[in-house]
C-alpha positions in Angstrom: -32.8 -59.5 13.0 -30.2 -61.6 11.9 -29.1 -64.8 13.7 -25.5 -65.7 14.3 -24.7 -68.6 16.1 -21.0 -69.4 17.6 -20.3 -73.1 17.0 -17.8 -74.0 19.5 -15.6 -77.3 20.8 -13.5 -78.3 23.7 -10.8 -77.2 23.9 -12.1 -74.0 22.3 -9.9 -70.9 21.6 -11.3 -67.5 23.3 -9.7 -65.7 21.1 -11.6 -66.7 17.8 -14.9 -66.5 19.6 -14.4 -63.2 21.5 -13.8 -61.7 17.5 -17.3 -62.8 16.7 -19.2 -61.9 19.6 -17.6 -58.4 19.9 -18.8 -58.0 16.1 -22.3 -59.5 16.3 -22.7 -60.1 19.8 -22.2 -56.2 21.3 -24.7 -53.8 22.2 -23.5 -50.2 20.8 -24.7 -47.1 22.0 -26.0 -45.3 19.0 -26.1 -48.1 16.3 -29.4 -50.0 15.8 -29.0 -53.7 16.9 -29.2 -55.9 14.0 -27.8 -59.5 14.8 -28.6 -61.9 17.4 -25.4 -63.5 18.9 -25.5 -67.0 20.4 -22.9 -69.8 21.3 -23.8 -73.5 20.8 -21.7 -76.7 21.1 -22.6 -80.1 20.9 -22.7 -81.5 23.7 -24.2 -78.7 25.9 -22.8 -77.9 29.1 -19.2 -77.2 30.7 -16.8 -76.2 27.1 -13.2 -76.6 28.5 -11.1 -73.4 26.8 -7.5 -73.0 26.0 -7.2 -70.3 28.4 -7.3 -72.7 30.9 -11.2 -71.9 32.0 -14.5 -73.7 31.4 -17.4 -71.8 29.8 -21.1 -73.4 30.2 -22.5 -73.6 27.1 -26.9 -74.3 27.3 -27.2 -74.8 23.7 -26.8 -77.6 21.1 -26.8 -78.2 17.5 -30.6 -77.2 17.4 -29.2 -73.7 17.2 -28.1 -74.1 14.0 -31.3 -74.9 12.6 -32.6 -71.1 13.4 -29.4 -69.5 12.3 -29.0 -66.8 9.7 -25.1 -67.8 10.0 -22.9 -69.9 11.7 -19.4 -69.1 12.8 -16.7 -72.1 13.4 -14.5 -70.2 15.7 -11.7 -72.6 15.5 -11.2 -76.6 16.1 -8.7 -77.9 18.2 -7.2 -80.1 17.5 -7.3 -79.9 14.1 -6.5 -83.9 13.7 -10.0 -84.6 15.5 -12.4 -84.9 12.6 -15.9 -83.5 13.8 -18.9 -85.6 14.4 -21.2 -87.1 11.7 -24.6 -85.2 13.6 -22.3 -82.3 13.7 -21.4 -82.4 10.0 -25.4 -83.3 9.0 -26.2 -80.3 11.1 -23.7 -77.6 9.4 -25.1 -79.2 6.1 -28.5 -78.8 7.0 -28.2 -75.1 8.1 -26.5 -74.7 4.3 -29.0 -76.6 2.6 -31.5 -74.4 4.0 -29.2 -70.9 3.1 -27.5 -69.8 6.2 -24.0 -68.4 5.4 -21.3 -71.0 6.8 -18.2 -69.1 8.5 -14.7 -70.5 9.7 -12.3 -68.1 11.5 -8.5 -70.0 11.3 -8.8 -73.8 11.7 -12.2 -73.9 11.7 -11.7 -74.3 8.0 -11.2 -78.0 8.8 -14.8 -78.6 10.1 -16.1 -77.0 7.0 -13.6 -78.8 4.4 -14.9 -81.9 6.3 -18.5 -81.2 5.8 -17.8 -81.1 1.9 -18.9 -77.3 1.8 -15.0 -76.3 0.4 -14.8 -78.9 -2.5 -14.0 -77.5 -5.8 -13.8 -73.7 -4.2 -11.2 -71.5 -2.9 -10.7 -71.1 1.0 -8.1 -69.6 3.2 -6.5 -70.6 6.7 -4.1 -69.2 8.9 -0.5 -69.6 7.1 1.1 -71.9 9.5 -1.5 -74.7 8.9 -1.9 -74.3 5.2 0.5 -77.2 4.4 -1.7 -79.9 6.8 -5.2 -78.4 5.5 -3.7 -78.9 1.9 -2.5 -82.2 2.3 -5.8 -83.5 4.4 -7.7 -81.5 1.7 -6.5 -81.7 -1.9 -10.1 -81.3 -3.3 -10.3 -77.4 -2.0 -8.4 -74.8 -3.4 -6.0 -73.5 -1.0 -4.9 -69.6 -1.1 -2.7 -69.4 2.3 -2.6 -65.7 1.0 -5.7 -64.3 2.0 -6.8 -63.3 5.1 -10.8 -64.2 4.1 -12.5 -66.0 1.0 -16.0 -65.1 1.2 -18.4 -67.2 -1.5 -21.5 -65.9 0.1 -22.8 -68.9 1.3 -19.4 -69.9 2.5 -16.5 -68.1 4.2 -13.2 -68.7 5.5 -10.3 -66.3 7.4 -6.8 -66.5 8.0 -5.7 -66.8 11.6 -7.0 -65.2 15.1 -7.0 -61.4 14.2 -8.4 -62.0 10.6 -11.5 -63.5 12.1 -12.6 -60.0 12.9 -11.7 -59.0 9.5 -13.9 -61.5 8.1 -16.3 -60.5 10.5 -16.4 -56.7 9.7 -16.7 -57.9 6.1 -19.5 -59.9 6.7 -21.2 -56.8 8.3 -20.5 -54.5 6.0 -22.0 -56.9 3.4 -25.4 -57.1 5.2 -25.9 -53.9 6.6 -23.3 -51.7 4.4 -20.4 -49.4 4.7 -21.2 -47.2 7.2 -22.8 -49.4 9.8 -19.7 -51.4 9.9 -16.9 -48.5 9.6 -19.0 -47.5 13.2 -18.3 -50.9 14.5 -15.0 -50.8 13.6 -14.4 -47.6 15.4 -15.8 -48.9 18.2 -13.4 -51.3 18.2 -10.7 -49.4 17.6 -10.0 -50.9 14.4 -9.6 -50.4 10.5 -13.2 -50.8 8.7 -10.7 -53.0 5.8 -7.3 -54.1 6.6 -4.9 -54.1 3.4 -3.2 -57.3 1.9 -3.0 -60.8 2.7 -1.9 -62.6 5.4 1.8 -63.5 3.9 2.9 -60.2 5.0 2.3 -61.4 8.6 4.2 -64.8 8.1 8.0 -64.9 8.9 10.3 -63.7 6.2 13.1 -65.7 4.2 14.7 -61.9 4.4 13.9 -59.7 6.9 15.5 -56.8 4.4 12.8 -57.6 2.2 10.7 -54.7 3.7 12.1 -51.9 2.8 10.3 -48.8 4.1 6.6 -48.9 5.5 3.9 -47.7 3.0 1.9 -46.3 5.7 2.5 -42.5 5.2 2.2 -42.8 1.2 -1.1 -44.6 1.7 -2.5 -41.8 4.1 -1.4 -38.8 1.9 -3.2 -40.6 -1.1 -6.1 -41.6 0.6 -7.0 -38.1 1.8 -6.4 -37.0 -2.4 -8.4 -39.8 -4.3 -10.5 -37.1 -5.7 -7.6 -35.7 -7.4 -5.2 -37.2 -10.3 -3.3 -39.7 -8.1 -2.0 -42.3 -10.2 1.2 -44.6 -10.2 3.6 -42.0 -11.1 2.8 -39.7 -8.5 2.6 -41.9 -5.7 6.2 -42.6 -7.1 7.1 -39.2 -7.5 5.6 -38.9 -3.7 7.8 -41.9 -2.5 10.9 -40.4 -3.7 11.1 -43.8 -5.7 11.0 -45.5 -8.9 7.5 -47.3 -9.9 9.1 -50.5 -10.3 10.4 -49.9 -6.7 6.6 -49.0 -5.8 4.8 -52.1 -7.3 7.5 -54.0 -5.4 6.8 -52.7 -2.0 2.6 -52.8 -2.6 3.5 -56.5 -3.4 5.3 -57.0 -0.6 3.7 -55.3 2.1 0.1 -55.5 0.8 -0.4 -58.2 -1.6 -1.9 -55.9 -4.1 -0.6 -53.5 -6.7 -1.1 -49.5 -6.7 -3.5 -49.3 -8.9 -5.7 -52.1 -7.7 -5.1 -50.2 -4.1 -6.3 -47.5 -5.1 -9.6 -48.4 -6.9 -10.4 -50.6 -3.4 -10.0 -47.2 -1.7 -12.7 -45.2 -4.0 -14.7 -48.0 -4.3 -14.8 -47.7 -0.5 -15.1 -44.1 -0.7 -18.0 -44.2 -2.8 -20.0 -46.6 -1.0 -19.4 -44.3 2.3 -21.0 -41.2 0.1 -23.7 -43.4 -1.6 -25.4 -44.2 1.9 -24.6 -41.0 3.6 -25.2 -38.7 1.0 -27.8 -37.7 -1.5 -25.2 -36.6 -4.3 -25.8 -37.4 -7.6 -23.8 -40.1 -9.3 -21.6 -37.7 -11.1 -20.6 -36.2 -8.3 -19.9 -39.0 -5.7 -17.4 -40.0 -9.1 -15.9 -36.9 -9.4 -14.9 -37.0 -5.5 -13.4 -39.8 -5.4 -11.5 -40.0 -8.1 -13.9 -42.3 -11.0 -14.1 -39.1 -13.1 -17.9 -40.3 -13.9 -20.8 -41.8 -13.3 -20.4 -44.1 -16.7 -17.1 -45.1 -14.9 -18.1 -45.7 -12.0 -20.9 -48.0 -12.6 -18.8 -49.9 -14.5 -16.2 -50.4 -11.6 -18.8 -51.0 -8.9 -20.2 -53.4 -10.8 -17.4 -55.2 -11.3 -16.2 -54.8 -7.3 -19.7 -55.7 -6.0 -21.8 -57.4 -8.5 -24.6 -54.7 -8.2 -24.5 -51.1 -9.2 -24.8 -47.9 -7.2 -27.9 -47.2 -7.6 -29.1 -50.3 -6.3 -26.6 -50.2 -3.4 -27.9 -47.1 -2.3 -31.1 -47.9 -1.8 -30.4 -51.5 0.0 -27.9 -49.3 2.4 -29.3 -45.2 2.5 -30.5 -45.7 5.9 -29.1 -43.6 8.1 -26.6 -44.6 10.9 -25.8 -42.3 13.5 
């Protein structure tokens, strides 16, 4: 069972913590229960919220000595540094190899506790400029919306905590498990882009024409010879046109698109599947197994073989 364990301060957003419980912290019928959810805070006891609520908290920072990972769900305000027993207790949990989380300014308690220096992180666009200037040591990319080192990760604003969280999931217990959780939620198992495409335009013009029905007609044909020119051909538009509205609206090119969507693919037939290599390639789209191996390696630093058998079991 793996621990998680909400780290949250007055006044402290419900919106950032409801993402991580509903992840780790909900019981689904059907899916075997893998994490333990609990909420700590420092001072135990009443936690004002910015919904205009209390929320009584029982325990303190001795949570985060028996967590597998601990989420910052936000810090407000953001000016309030956070204590010096709170910062030896996140780098405690570290130093001992539990996987430190932020979901939107949260990012501050961690770039406080020196766990950001010298490595990229992410936080929600509209703060990037004050997280930058308090911290010139990390390496901002107001871009993404999550940065995840392993033993350290970061999201974007609000909504892209449960990105982050889904990731996380989908890390430890693989593709399938999460993609459940995700439609339980009634949400995308991977959200496209970065978080610029959420952030007020110079031009509203800019976006010209969703991407939406040429990404579902070449999602359901990654098995066949979908390539640039015939998602242009598709469009109706030139590829130059294309590679502009992936940038814009996704953050990504076509071709690097695509590959995220067989890699995804693949992982899905690797745990629910028995197929051979060659033929999980074939269907979606890597032509072999040589091929493939190659570009799972490169996506996920291990190779399929290997992934299958951390992530075969089956999920109903």
């Amino acid at each position: 069972m793996h621990r998680v364990a909400a780290l949250v301060h007055p006044p402290q957003s419900t919106f950032e913590l409801a993402c991580t419980a509903e992840v780790f912290g909900t019981v689904r019928p059907g899916l075997p229960v893998r994490y333990a959810f609990e909420v700590c805070t420092e001072h135990p006891g009443p936690v004002p919220t910015c919904a205009g609520y209390d929320m009584f908290v029982t325990a303190g920072l001795e949570a985060l000595d028996r967590a597998d990972t601990v989420v910052v769900p936000g810090w407000l305000p953001t000016t309030e540094p956070p204590s010096d027993p709170l910062v030896r207790a996140l780098r405690r949990a570290h130093g001992r190899g539990a996987r430190i989380v932020s979901i939107c300014s949260g990012a501050f308690v961690l770039a406080h506790a020196g766990l950001l220096d010298g490595r990229r992180a992410t936080i929600h666009w509209d703060r990037a400029a004050d997280f930058a200037a308090c911290f010139p040591a990390v390496r901002l990319d107001p871009d993404m919306l999550y940065v995840d080192h392993g033993d350290v990760a970061t999201s974007a604003g609000s909504a892209a905590g449960v990105d982050l969280c889904l990731h996380l999931v989908r890390e430890d217990q693989g593709a399938r498990y999460a993609a459940h959780v995700a439609r339980n939620m009634v949400m995308p198992p991977h959200r496209e882009g970065g978080q610029l495409q959420y952030a007020a335009p110079a031009d509203p013009g800019r976006f010209d024409g969703s991407l939406a029905p040429l990404l579902e007609w070449a999602a359901e044909r990654l098995g066949e010879a979908v390539d640039l020119d015939a998602m242009a051909a598709h469009a109706g538009v030139s590829q130059r046109t294309l590679a502009r509205r992936f940038a814009e609206q996704l953050g990504t090119s076509p071709g690097q698109w695509l590959l995220g969507q067989r890699i995804a693919a693949a992982r899905e037939l690797l745990e629910g599947s028995d197929l051979p290599l060659d033929a999980v390639a074939r269907r979606v789209g890597l032509s072999s197994a040589t091929n493939l191996r190659r570009r799972f390696l490169n996506a996920l630093g291990t190779t399929p073989g290997a992934y299958r058998r951390a992530f075969r079991a089956d999920v109903k």
